[in-house]
N, C-alpha and C positions, 0 to 999 in steps of 0.2 A: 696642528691637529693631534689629537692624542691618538697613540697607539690601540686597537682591540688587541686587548688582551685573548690570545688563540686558546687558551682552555677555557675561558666562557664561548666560545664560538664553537669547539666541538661539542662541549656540553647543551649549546642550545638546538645545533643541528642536531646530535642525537635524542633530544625532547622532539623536536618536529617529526624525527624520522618513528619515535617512537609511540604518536598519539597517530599518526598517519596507518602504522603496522597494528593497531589495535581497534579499528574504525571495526561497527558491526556491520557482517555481512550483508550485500544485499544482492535481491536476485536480480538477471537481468532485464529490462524490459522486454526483451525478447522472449521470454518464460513465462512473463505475464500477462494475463487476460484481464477483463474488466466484467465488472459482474451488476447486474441489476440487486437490490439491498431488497429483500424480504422480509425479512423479520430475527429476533437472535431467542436464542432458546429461555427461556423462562430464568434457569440459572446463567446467564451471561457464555455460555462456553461456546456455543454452535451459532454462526451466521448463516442464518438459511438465506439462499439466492434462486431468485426468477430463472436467469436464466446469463449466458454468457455471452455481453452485446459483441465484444470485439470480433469474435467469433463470428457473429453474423454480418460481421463489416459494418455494424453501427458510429459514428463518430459522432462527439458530443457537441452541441450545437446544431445539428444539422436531424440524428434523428431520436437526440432527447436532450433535458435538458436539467438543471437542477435549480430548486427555487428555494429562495434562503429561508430557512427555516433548521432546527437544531437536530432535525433527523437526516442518519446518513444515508446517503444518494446512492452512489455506488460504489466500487471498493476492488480495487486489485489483489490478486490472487492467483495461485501456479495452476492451474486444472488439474495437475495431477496428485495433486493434495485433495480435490475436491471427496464427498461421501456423500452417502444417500442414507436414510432413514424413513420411518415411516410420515414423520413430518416434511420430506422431500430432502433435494441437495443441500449440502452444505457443507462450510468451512471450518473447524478449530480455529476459536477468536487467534489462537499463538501462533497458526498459518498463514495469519495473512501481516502483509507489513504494513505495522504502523504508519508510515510515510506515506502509503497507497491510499489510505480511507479519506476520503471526500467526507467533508460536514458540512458541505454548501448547502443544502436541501432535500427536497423529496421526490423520488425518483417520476419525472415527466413524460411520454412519450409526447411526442412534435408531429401534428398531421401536417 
């Protein structure tokens, strides 16, 4: 067996240790709420939300639901980023995490 060579082996751990240290923050799920999808402002910047399901102890499946189609469903989000305007609640599209936004479909409620 040939020997690893130990400077490519530090050099590869500190490449791991250093794309691991540079990962973008995310928030906890415990921070997060989930939000019914409204509508987003004319120019892209504000996501207006109905209302805040998790909050209400809503759980997906059970009392909504999302149907595939290319508009978003619902969307995580911290509440305390949330704002109000004269068009209602809303989010800065740059508040809410990427990773959070559902593209499953159109927001359902389930009788």
């Amino acid at each position: 067996m040939k020997k690893i060579n130990l400077s490519l082996l530090i050099i590869a751990l500190l490449g791991i240790g250093a794309a691991y240290a540079n990962r973008p923050l995310e928030a906890s799920p415990n921070q997060l709420h989930r939000y019914s999808f409204l509508s987003k402002s004319p120019d892209g910047s504000k996501m207006y939300y109905e209302f805040d399901i998790t909050a209400q102890g809503w759980e997906q499946g059970i009392d909504y639901s999302c149907n595939s189609t290319p508009a978003t469903c619902t969307f995580l989000a911290d509440p305390t980023r949330a704002h109000i305007d004269a068009n209602g609640p809303f989010f800065w599209v740059w508040d809410v995490p990427g990773s959070g936004i559902q593209n499953q479909g159109v927001f359902e409620f389930l009788d």
